[in-house]
N, CA, C and O atoms as a DFTB+ gen file, in Angstrom:
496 C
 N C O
     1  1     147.738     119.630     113.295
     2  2     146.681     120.452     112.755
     3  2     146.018     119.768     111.564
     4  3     144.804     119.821     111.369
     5  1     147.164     118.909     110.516
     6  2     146.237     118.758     109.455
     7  2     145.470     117.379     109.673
     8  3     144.610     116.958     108.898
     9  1     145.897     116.727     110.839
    10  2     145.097     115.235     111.262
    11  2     143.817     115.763     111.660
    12  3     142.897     115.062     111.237
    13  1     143.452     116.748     112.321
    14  2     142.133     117.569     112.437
    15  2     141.514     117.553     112.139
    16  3     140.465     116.958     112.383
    17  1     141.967     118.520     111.098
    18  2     141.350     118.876     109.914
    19  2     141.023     117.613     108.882
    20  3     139.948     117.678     108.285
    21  1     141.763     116.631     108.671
    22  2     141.618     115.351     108.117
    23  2     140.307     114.503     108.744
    24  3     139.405     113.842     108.230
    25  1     140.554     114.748     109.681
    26  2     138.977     113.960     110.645
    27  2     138.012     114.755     110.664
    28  3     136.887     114.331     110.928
    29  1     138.239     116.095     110.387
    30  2     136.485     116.272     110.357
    31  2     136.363     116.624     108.802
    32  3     135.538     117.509     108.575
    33  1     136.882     116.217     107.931
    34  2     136.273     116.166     106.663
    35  2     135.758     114.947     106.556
    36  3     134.838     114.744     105.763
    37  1     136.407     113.690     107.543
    38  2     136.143     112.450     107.347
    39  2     134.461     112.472     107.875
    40  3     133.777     111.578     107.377
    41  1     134.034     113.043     108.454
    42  2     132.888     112.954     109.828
    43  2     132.510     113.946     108.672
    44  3     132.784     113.342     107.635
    45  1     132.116     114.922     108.430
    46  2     131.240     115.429     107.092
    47  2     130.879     114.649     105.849
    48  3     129.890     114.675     105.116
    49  1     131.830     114.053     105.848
    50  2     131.825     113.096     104.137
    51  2     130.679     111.959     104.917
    52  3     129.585     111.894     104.357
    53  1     130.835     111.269     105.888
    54  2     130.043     110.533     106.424
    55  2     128.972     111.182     106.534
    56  3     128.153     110.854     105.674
    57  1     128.525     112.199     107.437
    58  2     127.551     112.624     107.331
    59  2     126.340     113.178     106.151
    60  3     125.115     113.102     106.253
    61  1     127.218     113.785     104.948
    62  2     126.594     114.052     103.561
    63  2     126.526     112.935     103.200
    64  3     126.015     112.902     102.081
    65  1     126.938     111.369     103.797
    66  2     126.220     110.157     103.027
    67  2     125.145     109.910     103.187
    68  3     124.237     109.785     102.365
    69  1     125.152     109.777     104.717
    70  2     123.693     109.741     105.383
    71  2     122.894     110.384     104.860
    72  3     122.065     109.703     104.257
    73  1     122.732     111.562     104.802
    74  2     121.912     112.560     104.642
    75  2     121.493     111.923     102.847
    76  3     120.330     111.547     102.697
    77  1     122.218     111.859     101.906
    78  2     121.965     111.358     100.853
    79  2     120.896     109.385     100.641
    80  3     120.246     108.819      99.763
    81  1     121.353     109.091     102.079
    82  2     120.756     107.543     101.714
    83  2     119.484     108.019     102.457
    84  3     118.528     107.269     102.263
    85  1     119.158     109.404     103.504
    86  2     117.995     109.448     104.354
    87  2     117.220     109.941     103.172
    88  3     116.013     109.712     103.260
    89  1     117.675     110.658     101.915
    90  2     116.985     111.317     100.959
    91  2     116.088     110.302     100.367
    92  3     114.881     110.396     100.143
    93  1     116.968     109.225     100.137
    94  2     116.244     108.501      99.422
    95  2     115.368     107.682      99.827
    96  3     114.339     107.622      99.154
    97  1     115.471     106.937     100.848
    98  2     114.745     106.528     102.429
    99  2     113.687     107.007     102.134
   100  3     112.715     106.353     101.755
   101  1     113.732     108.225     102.268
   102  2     112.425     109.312     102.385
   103  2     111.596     109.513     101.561
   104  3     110.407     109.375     101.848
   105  1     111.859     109.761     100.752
   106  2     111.209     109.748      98.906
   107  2     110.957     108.389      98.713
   108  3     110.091     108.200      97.860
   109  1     111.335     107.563      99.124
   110  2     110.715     106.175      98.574
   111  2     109.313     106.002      99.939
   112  3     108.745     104.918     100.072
   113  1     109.133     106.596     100.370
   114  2     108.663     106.457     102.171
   115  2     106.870     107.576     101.677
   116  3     105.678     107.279     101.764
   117  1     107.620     108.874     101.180
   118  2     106.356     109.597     100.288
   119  2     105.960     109.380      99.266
   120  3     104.823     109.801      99.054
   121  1     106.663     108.637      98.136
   122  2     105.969     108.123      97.454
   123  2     104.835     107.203      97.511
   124  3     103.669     107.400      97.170
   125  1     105.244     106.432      97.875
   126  2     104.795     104.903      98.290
   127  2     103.356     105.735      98.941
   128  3     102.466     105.875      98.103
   129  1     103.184     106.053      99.742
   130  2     102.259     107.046     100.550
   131  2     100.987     107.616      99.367
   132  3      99.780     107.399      99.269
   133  1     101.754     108.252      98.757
   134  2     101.265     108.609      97.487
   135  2     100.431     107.382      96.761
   136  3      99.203     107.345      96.692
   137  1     101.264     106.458      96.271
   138  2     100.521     105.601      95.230
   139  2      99.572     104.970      96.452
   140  3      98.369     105.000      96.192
   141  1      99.805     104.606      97.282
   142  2      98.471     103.864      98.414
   143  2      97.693     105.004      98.373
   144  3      96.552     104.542      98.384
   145  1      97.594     106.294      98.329
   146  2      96.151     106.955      98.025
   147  2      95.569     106.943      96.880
   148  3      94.348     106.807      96.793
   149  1      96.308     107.074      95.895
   150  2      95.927     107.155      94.709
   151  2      95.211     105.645      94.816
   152  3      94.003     105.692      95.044
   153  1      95.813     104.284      94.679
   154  2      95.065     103.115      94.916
   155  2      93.453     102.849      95.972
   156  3      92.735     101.850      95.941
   157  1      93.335     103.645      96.513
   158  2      92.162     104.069      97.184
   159  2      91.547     104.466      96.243
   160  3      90.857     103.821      95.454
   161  1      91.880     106.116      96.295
   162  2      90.619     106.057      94.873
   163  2      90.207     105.887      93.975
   164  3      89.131     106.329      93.574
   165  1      91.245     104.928      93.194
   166  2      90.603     104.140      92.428
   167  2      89.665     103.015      93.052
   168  3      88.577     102.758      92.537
   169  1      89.992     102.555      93.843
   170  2      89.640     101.362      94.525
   171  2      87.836     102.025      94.842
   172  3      86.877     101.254      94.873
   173  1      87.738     103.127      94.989
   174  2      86.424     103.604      95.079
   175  2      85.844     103.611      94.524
   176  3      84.770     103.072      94.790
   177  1      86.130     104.445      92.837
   178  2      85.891     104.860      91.348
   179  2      85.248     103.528      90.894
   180  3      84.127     103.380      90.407
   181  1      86.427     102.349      91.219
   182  2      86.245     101.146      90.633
   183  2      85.053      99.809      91.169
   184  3      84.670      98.847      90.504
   185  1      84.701     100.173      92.525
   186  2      83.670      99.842      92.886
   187  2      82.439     100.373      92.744
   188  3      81.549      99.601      93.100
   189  1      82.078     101.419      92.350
   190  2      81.257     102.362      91.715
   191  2      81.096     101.619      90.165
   192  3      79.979     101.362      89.715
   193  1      82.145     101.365      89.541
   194  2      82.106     101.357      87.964
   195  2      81.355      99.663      87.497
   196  3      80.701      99.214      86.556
   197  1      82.012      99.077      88.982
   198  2      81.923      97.653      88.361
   199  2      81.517      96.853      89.773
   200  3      82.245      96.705      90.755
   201  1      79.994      96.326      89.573
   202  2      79.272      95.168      91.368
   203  2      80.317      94.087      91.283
   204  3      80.607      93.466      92.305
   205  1      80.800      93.866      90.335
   206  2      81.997      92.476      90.601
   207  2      83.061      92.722      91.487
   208  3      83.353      91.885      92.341
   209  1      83.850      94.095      91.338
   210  2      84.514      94.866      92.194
   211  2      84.208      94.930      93.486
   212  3      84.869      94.429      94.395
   213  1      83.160      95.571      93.594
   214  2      82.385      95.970      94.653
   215  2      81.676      95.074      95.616
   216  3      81.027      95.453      96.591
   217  1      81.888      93.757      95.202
   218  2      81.567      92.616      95.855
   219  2      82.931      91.793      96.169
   220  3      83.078      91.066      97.152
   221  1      83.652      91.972      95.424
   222  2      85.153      91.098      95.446
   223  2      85.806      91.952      96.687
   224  3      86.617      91.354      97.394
   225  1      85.429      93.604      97.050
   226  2      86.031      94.392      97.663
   227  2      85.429      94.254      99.218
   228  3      85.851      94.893     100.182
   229  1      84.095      93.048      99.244
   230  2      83.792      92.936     100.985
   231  2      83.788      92.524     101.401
   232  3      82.884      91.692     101.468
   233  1      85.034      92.573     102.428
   234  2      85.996      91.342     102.809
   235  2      84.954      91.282     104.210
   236  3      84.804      90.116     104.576
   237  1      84.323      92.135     104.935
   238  2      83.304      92.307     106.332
   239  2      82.126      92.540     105.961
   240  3      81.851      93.544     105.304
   241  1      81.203      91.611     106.339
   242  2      80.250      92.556     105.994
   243  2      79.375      93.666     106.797
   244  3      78.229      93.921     106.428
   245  1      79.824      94.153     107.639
   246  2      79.109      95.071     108.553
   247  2      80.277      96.059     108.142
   248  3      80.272      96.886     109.054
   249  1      81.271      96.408     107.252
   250  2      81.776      97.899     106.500
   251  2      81.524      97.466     105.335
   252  3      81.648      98.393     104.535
   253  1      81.124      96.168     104.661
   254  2      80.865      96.290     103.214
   255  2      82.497      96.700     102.306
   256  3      83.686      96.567     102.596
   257  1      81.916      97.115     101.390
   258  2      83.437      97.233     100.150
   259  2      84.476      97.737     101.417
   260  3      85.511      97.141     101.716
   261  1      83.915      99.089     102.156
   262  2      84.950      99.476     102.547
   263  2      86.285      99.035     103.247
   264  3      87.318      99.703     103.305
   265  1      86.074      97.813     103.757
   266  2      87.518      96.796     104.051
   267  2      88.536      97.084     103.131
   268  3      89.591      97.712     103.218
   269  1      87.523      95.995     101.512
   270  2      88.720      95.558     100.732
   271  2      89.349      97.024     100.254
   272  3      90.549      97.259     100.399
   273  1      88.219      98.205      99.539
   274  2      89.363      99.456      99.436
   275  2      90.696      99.633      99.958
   276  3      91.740      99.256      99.426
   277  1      90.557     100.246     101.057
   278  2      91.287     100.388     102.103
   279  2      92.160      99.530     102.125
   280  3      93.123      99.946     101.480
   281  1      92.364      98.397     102.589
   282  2      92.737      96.700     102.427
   283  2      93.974      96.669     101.657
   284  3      95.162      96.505     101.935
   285  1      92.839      97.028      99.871
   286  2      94.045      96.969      98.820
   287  2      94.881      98.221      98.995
   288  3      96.097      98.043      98.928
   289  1      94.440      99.485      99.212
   290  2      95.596     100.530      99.313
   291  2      96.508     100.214     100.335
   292  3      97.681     100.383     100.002
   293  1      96.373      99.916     101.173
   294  2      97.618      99.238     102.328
   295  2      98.612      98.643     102.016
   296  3      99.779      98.942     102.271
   297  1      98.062      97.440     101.235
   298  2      99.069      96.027     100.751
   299  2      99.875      96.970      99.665
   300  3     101.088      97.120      99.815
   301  1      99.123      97.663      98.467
   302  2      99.903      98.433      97.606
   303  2     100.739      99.351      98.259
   304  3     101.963      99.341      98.138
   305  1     100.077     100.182      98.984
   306  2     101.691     100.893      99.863
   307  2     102.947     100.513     100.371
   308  3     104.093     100.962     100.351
   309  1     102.330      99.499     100.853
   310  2     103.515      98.684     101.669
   311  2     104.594      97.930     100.690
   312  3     105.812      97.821     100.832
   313  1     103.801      97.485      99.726
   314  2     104.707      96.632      98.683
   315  2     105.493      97.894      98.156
   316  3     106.715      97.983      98.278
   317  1     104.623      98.980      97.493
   318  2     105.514      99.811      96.459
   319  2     106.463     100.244      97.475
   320  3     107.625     100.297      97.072
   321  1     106.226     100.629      98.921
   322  2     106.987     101.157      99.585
   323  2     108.708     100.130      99.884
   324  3     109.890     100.469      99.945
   325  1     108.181      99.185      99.966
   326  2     109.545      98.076     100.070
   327  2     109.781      98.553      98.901
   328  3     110.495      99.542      99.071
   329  1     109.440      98.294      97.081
   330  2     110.220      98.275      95.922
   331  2     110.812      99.654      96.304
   332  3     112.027      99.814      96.418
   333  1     110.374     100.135      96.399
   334  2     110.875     101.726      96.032
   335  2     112.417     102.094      97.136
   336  3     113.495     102.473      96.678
   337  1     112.090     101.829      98.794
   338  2     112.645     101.610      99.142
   339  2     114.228     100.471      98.890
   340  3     115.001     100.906      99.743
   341  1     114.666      99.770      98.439
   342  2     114.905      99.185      98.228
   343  2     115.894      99.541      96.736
   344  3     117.090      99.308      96.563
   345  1     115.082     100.061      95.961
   346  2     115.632     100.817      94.762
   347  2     116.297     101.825      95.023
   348  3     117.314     101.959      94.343
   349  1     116.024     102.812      95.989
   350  2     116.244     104.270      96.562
   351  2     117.401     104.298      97.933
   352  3     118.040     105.250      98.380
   353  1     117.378     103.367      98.214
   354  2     118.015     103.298      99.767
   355  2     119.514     103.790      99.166
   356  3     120.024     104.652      99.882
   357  1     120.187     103.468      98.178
   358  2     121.511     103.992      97.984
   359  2     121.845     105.149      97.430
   360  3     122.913     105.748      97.554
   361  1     120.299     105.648      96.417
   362  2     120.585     106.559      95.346
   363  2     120.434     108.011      95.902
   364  3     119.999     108.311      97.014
   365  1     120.903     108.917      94.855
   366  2     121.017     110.122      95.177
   367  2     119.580     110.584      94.381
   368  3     119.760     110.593      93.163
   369  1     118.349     110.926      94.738
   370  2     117.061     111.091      95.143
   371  2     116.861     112.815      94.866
   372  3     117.329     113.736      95.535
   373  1     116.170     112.867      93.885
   374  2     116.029     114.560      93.828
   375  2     114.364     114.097      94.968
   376  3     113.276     113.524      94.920
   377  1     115.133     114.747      95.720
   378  2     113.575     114.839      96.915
   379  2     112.526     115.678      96.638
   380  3     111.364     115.400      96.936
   381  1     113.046     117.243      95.785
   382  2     111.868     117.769      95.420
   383  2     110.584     117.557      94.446
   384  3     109.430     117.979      94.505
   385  1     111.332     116.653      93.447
   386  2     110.681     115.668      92.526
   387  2     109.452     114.780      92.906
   388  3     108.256     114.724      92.623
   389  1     110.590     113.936      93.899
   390  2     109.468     112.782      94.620
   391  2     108.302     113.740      95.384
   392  3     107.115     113.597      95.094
   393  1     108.539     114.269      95.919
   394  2     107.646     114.997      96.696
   395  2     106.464     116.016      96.452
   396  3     105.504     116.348      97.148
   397  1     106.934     116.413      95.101
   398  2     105.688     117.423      93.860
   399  2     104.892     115.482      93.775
   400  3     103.788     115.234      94.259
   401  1     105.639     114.566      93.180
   402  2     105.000     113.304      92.384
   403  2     103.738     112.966      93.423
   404  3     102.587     112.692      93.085
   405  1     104.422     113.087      95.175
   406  2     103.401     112.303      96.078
   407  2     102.210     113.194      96.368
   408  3     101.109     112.743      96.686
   409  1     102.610     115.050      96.187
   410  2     101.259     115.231      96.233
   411  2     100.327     115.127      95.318
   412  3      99.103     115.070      95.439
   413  1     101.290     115.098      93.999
   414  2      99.989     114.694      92.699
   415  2      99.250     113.496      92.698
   416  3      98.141     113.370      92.179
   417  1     100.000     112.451      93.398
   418  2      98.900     111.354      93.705
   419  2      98.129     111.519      95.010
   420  3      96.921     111.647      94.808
   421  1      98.420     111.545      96.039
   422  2      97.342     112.197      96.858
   423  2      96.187     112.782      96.187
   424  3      95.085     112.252      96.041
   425  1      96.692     114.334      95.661
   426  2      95.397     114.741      95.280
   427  2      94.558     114.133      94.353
   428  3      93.413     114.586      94.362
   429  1      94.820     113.090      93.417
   430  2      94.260     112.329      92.317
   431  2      93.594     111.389      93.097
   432  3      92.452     110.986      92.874
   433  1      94.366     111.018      94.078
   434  2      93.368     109.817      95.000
   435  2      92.306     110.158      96.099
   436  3      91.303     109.539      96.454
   437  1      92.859     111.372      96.536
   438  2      91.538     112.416      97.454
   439  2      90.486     112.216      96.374
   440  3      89.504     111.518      96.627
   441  1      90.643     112.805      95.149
   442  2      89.430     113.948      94.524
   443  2      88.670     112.183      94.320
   444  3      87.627     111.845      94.879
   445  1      89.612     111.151      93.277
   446  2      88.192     109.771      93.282
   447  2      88.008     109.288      94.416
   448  3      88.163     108.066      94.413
   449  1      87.701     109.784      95.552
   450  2      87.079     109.514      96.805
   451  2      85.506     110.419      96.895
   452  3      84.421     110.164      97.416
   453  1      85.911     111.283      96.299
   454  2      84.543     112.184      95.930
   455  2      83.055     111.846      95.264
   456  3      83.019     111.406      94.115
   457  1      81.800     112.069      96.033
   458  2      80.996     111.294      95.208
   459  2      80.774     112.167      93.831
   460  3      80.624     111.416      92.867
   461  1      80.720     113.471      93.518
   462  2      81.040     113.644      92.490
   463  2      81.722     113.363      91.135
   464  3      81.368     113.532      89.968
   465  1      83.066     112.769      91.848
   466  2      84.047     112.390      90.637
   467  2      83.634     111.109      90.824
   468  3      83.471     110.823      89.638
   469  1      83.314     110.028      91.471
   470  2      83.240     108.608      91.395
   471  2      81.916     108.483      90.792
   472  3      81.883     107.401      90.205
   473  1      80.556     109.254      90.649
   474  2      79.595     108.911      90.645
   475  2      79.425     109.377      89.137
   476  3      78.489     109.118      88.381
   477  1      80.323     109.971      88.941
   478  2      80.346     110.233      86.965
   479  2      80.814     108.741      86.574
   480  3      80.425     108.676      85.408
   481  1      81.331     107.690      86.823
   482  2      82.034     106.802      86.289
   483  2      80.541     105.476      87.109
   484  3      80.712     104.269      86.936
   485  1      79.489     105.891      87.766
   486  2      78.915     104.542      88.313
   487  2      78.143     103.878      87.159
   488  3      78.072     104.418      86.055
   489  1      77.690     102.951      87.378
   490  2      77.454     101.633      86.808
   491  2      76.217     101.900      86.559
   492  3      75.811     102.329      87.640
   493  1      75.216     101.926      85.713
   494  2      73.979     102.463      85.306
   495  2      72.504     101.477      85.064
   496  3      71.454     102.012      84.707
């Protein structure tokens, strides 16, 4: 009876690991998500603010800036997403944290996508 019982605490303890390294997995996975939007809209804001930008940002020219935007939010996702990943893959991860953090960048990187908010900051 108590070898049983010994094995399935063993198979829970395993399992609450997992579940702890998927936490962090995960949160490094929405973050990362997060800062690549937020890097968008700046990447918008900032082509608006500055033609050096806005010329450095067109990598095609039949989409113009819109490549490099886009472009750079990718490469930044992907990178922060490895650091983060990488940092996170072992740790114990308050997920609700990460996850308030990724929609606050989202929404910070939605709204400077806006010509409203980008067009207060254009180049005059």
């Amino acid at each position: 009876m108590t070898a049983s019982i010994s094995s399935e605490v063993k198979v829970v303890e395993k399992a609450s690991a997992k579940a702890e390294v998927a936490v962090g997995v995960a949160s490094a996975a929405f973050v990362a998500s997060g800062i690549g939007c937020l890097v968008i809209g700046l990447m918008v804001t900032g082509a608006e603010m500055s033609e050096g930008l806005k010329n450095a940002l067109n990598w095609w020219n039949p989409a113009g800036p819109l490549t490099g935007k886009t472009g750079v939010g990718v490469i930044v996702w992907l990178v922060s997403w490895v650091i983060l990943h990488s940092m996170w893959k072992d740790k114990d991860v308050a997920f609700a944290k990460a996850f308030t953090v990724t929609l606050i960048l989202i929404a910070l990187g939605f709204l400077l996508t806006f010509p409203p908010i980008f067009t207060l900051f254009a180049a005059e």
